[in-house]
N, C-alpha and C positions, 0 to 999 in steps of 0.2 A: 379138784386139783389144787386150788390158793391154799385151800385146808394145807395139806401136805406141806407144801413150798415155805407154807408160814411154820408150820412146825419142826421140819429139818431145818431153815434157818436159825430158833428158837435152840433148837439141840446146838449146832456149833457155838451158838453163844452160851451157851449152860441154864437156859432157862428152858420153863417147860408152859404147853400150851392150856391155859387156865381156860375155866368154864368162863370166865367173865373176859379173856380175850378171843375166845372161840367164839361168844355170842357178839361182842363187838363185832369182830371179822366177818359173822354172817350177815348181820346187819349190812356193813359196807356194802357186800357183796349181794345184798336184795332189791337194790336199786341202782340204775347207772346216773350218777348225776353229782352235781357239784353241793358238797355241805363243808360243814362247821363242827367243832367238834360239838358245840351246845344243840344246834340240831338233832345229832346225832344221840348225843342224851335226852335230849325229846320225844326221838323216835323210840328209843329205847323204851325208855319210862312208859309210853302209851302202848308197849307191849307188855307191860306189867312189869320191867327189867329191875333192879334195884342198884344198878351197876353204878359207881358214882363218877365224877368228872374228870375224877384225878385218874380212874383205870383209866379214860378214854385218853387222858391227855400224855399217860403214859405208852399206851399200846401205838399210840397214832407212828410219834417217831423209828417203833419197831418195824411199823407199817410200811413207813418209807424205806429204808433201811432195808428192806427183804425185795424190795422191789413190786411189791403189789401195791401200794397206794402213792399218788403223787401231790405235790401240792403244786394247784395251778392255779389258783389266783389269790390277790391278795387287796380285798377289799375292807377299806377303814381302817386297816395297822391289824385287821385280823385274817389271817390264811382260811381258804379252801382248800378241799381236797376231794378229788376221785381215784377210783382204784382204776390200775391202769393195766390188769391181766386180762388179755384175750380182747384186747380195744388195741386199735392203730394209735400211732402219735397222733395228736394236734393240737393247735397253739388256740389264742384264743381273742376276738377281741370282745371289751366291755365298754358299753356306752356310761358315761363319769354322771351320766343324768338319770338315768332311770335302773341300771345297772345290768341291761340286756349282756347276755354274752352269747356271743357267737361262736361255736366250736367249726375250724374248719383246718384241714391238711394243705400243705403244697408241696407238690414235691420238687417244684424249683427252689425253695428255699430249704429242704431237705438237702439236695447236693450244693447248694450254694455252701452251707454250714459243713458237709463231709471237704469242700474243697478247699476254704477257710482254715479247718481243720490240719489237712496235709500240708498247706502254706505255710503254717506255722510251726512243723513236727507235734501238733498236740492232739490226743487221742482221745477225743470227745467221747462220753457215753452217755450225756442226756442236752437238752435242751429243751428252753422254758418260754416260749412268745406270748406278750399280751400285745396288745394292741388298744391304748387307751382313746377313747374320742366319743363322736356321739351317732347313734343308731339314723338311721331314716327317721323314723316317730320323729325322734328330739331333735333333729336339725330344723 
């Protein structure tokens, strides 16, 4: 189903779905978990891929943009990302010492953010939580 989502989004913009962003997008899509785009070109590559950095760093933003991939954290001045189709929200915190991160939901700060929202007349359609500090280990 991303298959599609990604490629109807690609038609309204007038681009079409290349073998080297299909196998990107499967790639994302064969693991749940947080990477980098150079990871990502790792994985590739140790799949025999020949895909270079520049697809990845180009298709990523499309990523975003279609609404299947998100970036959720931003470790060192360089972003992560997970795809975020057929996953619930959740925010995230990362310990600044060993770099654990925690995925977890709340749904009081789900309606806290919807009431916030209506407070202000502005119609939120996403939201980003890190939570920087340090794990149990490193305290």
């Amino acid at each position: 189903m991303y298959n599609t989502i990604f490629k109807e989004f690609l038609q309204k913009k007038g681009l079409k779905l290349t073998r080297e962003r299909e196998a990107i997008l499967k790639e994302i899509f064969s693991f749940h978990g947080h990477f980098d785009p150079e990871e990502l070109h790792i994985r590739l590559r140790k799949k025999g891929s020949s895909i270079s950095k520049a697809s990845i760093y180009r298709t990523v933003p499309l990523l975003i943009e279609s609404g299947l991939l998100e970036e959720v954290i931003k470790v060192d001045k360089h972003a992560h990302y997970e795809h975020t189709y057929g996953h619930n929200h959740h925010d995230h915190m990362i310990c600044i010492t060993c770099g654990r991160v925690v995925e977890f939901h709340s749904q009081e700060l789900e309606e806290l953010q919807k009431r916030l929202c209506k407070d202000y007349g502005f119609r939120g359609i996403s939201h980003t939580l890190e939570i920087r500090g340090y794990c149990r280990k490193c305290r």
